[in-house]
C-alpha positions in Angstrom: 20.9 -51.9 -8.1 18.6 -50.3 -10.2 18.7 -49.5 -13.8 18.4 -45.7 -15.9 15.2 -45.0 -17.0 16.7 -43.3 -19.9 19.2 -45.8 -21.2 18.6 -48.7 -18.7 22.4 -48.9 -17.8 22.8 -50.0 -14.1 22.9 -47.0 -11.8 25.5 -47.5 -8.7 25.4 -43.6 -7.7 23.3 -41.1 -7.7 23.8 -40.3 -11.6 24.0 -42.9 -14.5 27.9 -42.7 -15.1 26.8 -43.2 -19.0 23.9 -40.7 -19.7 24.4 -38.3 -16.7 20.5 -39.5 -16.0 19.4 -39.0 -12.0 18.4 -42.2 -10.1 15.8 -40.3 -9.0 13.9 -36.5 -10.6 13.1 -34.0 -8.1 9.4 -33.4 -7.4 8.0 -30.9 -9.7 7.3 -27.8 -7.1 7.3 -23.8 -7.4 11.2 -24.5 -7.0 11.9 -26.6 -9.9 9.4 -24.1 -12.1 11.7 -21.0 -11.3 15.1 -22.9 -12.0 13.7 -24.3 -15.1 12.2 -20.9 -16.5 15.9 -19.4 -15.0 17.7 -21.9 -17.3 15.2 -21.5 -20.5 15.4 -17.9 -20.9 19.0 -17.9 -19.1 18.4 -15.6 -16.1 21.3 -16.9 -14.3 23.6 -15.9 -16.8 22.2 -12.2 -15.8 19.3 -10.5 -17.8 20.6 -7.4 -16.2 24.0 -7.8 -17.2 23.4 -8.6 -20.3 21.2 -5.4 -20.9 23.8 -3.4 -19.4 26.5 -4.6 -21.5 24.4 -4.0 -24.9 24.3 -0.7 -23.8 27.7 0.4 -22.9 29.8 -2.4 -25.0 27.4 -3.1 -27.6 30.3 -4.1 -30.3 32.6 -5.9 -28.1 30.0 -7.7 -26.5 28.5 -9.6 -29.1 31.6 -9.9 -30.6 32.9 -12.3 -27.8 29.3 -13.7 -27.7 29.8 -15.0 -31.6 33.6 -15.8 -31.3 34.6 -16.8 -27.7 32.6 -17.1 -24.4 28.0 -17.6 -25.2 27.3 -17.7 -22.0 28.2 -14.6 -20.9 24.7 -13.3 -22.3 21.3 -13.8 -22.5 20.8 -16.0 -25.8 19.7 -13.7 -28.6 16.9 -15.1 -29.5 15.3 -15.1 -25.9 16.5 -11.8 -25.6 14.5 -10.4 -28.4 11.7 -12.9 -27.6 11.7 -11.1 -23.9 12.0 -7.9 -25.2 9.0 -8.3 -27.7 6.9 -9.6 -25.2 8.1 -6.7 -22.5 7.2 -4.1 -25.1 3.9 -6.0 -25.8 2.8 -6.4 -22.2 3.1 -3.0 -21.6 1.5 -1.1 -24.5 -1.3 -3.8 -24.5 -2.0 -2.2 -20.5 -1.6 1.2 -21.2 -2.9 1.1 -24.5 -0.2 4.4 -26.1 -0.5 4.9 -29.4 2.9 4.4 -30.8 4.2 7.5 -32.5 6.7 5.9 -34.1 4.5 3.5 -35.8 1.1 5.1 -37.0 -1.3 4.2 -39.5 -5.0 4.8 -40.2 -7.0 4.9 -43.5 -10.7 5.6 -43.8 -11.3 3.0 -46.4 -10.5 -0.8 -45.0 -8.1 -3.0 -47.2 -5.8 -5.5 -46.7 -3.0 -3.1 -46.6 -4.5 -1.6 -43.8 -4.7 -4.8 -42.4 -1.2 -5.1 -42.8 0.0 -2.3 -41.4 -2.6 -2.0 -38.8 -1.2 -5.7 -37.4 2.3 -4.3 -37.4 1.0 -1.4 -35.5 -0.3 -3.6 -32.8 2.3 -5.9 -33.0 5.5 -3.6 -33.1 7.5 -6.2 -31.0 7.2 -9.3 -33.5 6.9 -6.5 -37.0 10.5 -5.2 -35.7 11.9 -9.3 -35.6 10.6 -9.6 -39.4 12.5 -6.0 -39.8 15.8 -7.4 -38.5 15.7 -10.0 -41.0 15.9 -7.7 -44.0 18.2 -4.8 -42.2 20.6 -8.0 -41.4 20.0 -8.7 -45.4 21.2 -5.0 -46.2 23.8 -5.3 -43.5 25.6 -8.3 -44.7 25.8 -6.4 -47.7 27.0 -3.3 -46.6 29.5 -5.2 -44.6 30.6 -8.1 -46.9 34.9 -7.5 -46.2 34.0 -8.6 -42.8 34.4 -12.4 -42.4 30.2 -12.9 -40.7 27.5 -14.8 -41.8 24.0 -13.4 -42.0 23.0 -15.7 -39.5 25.9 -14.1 -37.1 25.0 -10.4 -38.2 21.1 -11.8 -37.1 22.2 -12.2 -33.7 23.5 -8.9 -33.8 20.1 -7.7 -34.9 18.2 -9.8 -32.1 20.6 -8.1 -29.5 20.4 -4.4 -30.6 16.9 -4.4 -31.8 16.0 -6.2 -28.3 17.7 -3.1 -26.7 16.0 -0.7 -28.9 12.0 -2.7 -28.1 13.6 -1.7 -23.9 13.9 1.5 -24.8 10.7 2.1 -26.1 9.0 0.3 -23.3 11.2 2.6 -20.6 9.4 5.8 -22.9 6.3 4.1 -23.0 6.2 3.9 -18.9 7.1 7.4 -18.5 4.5 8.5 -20.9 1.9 6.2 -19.6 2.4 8.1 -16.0 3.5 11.2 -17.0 1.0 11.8 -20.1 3.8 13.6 -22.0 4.1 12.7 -25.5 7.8 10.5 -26.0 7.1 7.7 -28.4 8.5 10.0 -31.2 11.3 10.5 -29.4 11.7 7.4 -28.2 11.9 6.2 -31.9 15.0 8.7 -32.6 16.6 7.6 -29.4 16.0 3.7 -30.4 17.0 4.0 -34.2 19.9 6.1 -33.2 21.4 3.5 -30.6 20.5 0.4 -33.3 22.2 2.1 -36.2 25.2 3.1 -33.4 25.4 -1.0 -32.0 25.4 -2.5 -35.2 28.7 0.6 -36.5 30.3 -0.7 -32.8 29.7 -4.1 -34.3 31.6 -3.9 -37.1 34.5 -1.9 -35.3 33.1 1.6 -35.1 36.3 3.5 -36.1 35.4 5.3 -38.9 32.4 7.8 -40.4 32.0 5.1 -43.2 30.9 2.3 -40.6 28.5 4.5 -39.1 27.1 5.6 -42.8 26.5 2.1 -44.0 25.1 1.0 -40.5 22.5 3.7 -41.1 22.0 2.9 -44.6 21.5 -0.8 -43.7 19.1 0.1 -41.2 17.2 2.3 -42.9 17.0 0.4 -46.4 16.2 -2.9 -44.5 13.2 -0.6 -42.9 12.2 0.1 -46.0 12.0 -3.0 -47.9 9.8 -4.5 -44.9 7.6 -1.8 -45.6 7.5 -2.2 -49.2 7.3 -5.9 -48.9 4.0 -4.9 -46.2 2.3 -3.0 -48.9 3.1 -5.6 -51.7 1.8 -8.4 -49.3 -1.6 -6.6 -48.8 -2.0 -5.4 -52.3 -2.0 -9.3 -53.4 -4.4 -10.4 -50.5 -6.7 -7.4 -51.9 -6.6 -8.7 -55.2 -6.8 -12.2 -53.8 -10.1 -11.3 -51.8 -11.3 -9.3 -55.1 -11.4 -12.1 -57.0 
């Protein structure tokens, strides 16, 4: 009889009966690496399913993600993780320049630096951004009995949505050399400001109003906050 490695109880199966332990682990192989990367980002739960419903059932969705069934989905923060890194991967190869976000100056500073990082790095700039439009949102939407940290996950999921869409535009641009970023940036505010209204029940003008005043005040405070940030490394430097 041998014993668990993990909490040295005797092992009479194939499992330790009091840690769930196996007597023996399973060689390490290519295998083992896809189920483990299938059960980190929680592919078997269905990536594809998961996009699918964010985009037809946005509110409902992540409604029964925060109150009833999580594993229906992808979990929010791999989502937007994967989406970031989608969106990355593929303006990093084709190398479009993002019409959505656009900033050059002819004098360097560090709030060029600033800016010029979020231009590179939309994906992870547009995660800090959530932060603040879930700020505005919870304010907006205080009668409704959420968290911020709930309306965050709400943010991961639409905002990972909206990071697809621009990567869809910025594949058809890359191959079709027509311009789409711009629009792509209508198209992706429009369905954020639309999931997070769905959200929040979606029945009335009003919910749609302070979904797009959330989104676009929480916009701007991360840009304020960008400038602010860059204007105190320049005087930082300067001194």
């Amino acid at each position: 009889m041998l014993n668990c490695r993990n909490c040295a109880d005797p092992i009479t199966g194939n499992y330790c009966s009091n840690c769930g332990q196996p007597k023996a682990l399973k060689r390490v192989d290519g295998h083992y690496l896809a189920h483990e990367i299938q059960h980190q980002l929680h592919f078997e739960k269905g990536i594809l399913y998961t996009i699918k419903e964010l985009l037809l059932r946005p509110g409902r969705s992540i409604r029964q993600f925060i109150s009833d069934d999580r594993n229906r989905l992808v979990k929010p923060v791999a989502f937007v993780v994967i989406a970031s890194l989608v969106y990355s991967t593929i303006n990093h190869f084709f190398h479009i320049e993002d019409g959505y976000v656009s900033y050059k100056e002819a004098d360097k500073s560090a709030v060029g630096g600033v800016f010029e990082w979020m231009q590179h790095h939309y994906g992870y700039a547009n995660i800090i951004m959530g932060v603040f439009i879930a700020l505005w949102t919870k304010l907006f939407f205080r009668k409704h009995n959420y968290n911020f940290f709930e309306i965050l996950i709400v943010l991961c999921f639409v905002m990972g949505i909206g990071m697809l869409i621009f990567s869809v535009f910025n594949l058809i641009e890359a191959f079709t050399k027509i311009k789409l970023m711009t629009a792509a940036g209508v198209i992706g505010f429009a369905y954020c400001t639309w999931g997070i209204a769905q959200f929040f029940g979606g029945r009335k003008v009003m919910d749609y109003v302070k979904s797009l005043s959330a989104y676009l005040l929480g916009y701007l405070t991360s840009m304020i906050l960008a400038i602010l940030l860059g204007v105190l490394l320049d005087i930082i430097t300067k001194h």
